[in-house]
N, C-alpha and C positions, 0 to 999 in steps of 0.2 A: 096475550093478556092473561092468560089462566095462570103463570107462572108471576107472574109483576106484582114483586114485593108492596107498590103502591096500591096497588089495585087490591089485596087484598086485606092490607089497613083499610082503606075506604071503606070494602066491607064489612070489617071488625074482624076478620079471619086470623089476623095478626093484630095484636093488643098495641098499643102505643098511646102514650099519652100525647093528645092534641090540645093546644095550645090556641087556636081559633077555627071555626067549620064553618061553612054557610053551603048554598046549596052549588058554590062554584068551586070549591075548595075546601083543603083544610091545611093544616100548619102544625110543623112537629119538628122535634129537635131532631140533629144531625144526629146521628151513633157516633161518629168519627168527625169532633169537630176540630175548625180548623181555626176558629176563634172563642174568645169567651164567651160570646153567645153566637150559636151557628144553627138556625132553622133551618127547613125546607117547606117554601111555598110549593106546595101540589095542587095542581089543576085536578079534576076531580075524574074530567074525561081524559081515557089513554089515548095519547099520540107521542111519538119518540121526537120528533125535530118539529123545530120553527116552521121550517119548510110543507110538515105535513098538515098544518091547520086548517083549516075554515077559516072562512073569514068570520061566522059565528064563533070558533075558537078564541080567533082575536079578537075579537068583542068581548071576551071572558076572560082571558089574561089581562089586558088594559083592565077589568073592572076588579080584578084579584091584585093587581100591581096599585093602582086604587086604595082599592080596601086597607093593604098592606102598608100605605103610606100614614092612614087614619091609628092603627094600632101598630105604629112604632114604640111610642112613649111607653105603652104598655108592656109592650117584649122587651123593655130596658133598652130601648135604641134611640137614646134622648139625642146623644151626640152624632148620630149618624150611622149608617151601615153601607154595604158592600152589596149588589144584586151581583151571581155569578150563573148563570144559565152555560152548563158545557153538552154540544151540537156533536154527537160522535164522538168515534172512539179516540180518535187523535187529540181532540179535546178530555178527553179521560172522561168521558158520560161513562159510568157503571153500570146504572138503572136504566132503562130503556123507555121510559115515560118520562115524559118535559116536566121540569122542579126549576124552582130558582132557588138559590142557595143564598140568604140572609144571615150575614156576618157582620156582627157589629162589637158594642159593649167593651172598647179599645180602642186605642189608636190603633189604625191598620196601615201596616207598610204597602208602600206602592211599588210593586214590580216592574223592573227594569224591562221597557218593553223595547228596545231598541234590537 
């Protein structure tokens, strides 16, 4: 955790402008996004995988995925967006703390999942 680029936003150790905080999260642009508008939902507490939660966790993600549906309109995500949570490295997770990735502000092509 002393290294996690999240974790030390949270703390202000690294500057970023946030976009919504409360005391379960906060929300900030991607650096590398992959849409017109592409956040990242951060859970405020480190854990790397779904799998590693609490069930107090998941009681905080439902209330951030929540929240996050309340302040769509205002992140410019009137017509809808994208939740992308990637679970490992085969999944290409980079950051090692659980994010959801909030893509919207476009039409978004749907990947050929076959």
């Amino acid at each position: 955790m002393n290294d996690c680029i999240f974790c030390k936003i949270n703390k202000g150790e690294i500057p970023s402008r946030k976009f919504y905080e409360d005391d379960k999260m906060f929300i900030i642009a991607d650096i590398e996004p992959k849409a017109k508008l592409h956040y990242l939902m951060i859970p405020k507490k480190h854990y790397k995988l779904l799998s590693e939660m609490t069930e107090e966790d998941a009681a905080d993600l439902a209330a951030c995925l929540k929240k996050l549906s309340e302040l769509a309109p205002s992140l410019g995500l009137k017509g809808g967006y994208r939740l992308v949570i990637n679970q490992g490295d085969d999944a290409g997770q980079t950051v090692f703390h659980l994010h959801v990735h909030v893509m919207g502000g476009q039409v978004l092509d749907f990947p050929d999942l076959k």
